[in-house]
C-alpha positions, 0 to 999 in steps of 0.5 A, a space after each residue: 361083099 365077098 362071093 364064097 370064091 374070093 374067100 381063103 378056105 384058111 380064113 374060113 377055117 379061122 372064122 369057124 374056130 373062132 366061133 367055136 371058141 366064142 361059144 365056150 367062152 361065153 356060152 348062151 345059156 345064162 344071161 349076158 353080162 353085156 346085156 343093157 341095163 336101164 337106169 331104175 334097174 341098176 339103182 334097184 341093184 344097188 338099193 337091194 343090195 344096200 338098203 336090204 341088206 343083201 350085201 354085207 357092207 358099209 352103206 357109205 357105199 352105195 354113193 360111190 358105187 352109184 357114182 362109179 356106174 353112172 358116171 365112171 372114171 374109166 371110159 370102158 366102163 361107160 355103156 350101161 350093163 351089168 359088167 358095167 354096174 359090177 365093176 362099181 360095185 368092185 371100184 367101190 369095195 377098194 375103199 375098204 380094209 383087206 379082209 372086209 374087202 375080199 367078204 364083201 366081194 365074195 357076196 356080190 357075186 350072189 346078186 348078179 347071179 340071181 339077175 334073170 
């Protein structure tokens, strides 16, 4: 471990402004969306969202966003969040038409904000 004297004060000065860019960035006073999600959470996410029709799209859906979270094409989306499950739900709604595409992704947004 470093003492205080080993350390540059420009490389202080760097570790405070980046922490001071982190905190507007990703301000602490909502959720994270990093935070872990347990797997009957995220199948509640997307039966709300599906089976009570809480987003307006075609229920085909709801297989391809399941499969999408819980077995992801791409490696970064693999740890279990709700950046994770949201970026399913993004995957899933490029299978449809334009106008019906933008709709749909506009109304999930309304989901994950009201995630506690």
């Amino acid at each position: 471990m470093l003492s205080r004297k080993a350390v540059s004060p420009d490389v202080v000065l760097v570790v405070q402004c980046a922490d001071n860019v982190d905190s507007k960035l990703f301000p602490s006073t909502g959720p994270s969306p990093f935070t872990i999600l347990k797997d009957g959470q995220a199948k509640e996410i997307i039966y709300r969202a599906f089976i009570e029709d809480e987003l307006d799209a075609p229920k085909d859906l709801a297989r391809v966003i399941h499969h999408e979270y819980f077995e992801p094409a791409f490696r970064h989306f693999a740890p279990r969040t709700k950046w994770s499950l949201q970026n399913a739900f993004t995957s899933g709604f490029k299978l449809l038409e334009p106008v019906p595409q933008f709709k749909t992704t506009a109304s999930i947004g309304e989901i994950f904000n009201s995630l506690n």
